[in-house]
C-alpha positions as CSV (number, residue, x, y, z in Angstrom):
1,X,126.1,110.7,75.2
2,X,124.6,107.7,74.9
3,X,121.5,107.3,76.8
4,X,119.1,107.7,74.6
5,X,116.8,104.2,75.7
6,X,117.7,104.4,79.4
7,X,117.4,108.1,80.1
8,X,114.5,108.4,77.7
9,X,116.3,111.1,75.9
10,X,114.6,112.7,72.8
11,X,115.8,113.4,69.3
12,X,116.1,117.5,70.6
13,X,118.2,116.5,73.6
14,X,120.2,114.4,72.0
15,X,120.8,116.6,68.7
16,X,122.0,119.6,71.5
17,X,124.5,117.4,73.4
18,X,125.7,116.4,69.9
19,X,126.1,119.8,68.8
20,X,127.8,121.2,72.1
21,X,130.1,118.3,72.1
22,X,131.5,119.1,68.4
23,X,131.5,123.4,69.1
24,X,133.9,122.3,71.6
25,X,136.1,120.8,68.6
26,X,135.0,123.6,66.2
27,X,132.7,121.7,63.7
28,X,130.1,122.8,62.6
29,X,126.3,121.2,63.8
30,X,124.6,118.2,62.1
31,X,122.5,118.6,59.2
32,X,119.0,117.7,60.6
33,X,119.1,114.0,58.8
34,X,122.8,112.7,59.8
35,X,121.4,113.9,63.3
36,X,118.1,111.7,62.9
37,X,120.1,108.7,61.7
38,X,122.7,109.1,64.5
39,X,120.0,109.2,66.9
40,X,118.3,106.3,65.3
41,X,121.5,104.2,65.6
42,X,122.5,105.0,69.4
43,X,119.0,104.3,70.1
44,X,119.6,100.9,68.8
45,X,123.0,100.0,70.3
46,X,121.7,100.9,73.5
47,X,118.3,98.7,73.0
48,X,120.0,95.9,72.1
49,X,122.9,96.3,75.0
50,X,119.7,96.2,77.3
51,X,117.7,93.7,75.4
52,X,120.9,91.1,75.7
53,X,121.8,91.6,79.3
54,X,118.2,91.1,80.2
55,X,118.2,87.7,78.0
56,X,121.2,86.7,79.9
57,X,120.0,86.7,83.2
58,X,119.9,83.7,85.0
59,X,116.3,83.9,85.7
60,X,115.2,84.4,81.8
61,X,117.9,81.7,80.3
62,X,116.3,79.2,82.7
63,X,112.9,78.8,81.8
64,X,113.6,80.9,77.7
65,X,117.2,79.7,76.9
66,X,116.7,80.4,72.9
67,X,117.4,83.2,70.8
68,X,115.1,83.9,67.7
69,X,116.1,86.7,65.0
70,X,113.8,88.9,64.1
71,X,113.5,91.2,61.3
72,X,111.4,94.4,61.2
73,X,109.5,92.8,58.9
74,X,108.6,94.8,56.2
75,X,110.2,96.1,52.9
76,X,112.8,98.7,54.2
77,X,114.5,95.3,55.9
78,X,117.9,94.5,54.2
79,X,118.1,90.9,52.4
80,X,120.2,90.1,55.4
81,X,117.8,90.5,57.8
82,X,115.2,89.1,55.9
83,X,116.8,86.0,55.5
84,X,117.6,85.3,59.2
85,X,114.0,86.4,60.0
86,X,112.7,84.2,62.6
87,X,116.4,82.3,63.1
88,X,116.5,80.4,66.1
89,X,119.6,79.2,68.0
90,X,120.6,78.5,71.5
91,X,121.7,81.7,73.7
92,X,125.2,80.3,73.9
93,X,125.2,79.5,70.0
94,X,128.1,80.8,68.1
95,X,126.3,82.5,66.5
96,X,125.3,85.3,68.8
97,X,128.7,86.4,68.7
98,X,129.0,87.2,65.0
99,X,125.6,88.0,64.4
100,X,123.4,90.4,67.0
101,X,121.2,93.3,65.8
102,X,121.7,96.4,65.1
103,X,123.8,94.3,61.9
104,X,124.0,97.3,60.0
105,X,123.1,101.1,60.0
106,X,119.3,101.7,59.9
107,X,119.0,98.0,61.0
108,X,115.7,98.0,63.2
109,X,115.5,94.3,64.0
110,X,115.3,92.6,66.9
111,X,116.2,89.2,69.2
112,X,113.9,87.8,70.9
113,X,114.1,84.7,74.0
114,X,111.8,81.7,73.0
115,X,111.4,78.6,75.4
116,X,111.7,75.0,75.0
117,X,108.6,74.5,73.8
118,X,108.1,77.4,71.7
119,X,111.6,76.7,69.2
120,X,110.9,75.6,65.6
121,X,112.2,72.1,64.8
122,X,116.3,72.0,64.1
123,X,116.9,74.5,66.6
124,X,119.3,73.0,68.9
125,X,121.5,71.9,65.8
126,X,125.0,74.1,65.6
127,X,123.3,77.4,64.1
128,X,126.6,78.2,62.1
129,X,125.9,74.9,60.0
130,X,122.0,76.2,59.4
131,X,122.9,80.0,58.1
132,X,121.9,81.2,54.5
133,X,125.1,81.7,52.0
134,X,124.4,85.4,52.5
135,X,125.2,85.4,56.0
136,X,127.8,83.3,56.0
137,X,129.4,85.6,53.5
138,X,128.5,88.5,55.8
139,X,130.5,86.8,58.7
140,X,133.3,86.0,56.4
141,X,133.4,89.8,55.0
142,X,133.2,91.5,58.7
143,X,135.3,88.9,60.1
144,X,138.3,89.8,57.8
């Protein structure tokens, strides 16, 4: 069901596969907006699958071996995301393995690789000691 980046799938197709997978249970269909927001968060997962494997090729991590956060940028993003925007970390950082977009549901942010040169200052410091009290809170609260 969830091919929605790869496949190019559209909001139609995947609302019918949806639907025909829960007549088999006997449920009802998706109101139109739980359908829209499901399709909106598979779409995500499945960017963000992709946009990490790519990053972790061998190829990209030798000449773009950072990771920077980035937030959607405007004022639907959550104070979470808005405080990690622009966040920059090495690809094997801790970090990466608590914190990865989608973070939450609607989340439409993003991570992006950055080269040597391109890194703002304190990057290559542990990016677990250089989080905002928000996050770490987050990490604490989703970790438990």
């Amino acid at each position: 069901m969830i091919r929605t980046v790869e496949e190019g799938e559209t909001i139609r197709t995947f609302t019918r596969n949806v639907e025909s997978v829960l007549a088999g249970f006997g449920l009802p269909a998706l109101e139109k907006k739980t359908a829209a927001d499901l399709f909106h968060e598979y779409s995500m997962l499945e960017y963000s699958y992709a946009n990490r494997k790519g990053m972790m090729d061998k190829a990209v991590l030798a000449v773009m071996p950072y990771w920077q956060f980035r937030s959607a940028g405007d004022g639907a993003v959550c104070a979470r995301c808005a405080s990690m925007d622009a966040f920059t970390a090495k690809w094997d950082d801790e970090i990466w393995q608590h914190l990865f977009p989608p973070i939450e549901r609607k989340c439409r942010c993003t991570v992006i690789a950055l080269a040597k040169n391109e890194i703002p200052e304190g990057s290559d410091s542990p990016g677990m000691d250089r989080l905002p009290q928000l996050i770490r809170d987050f990490i604490s609260a989703v970790g438990d």
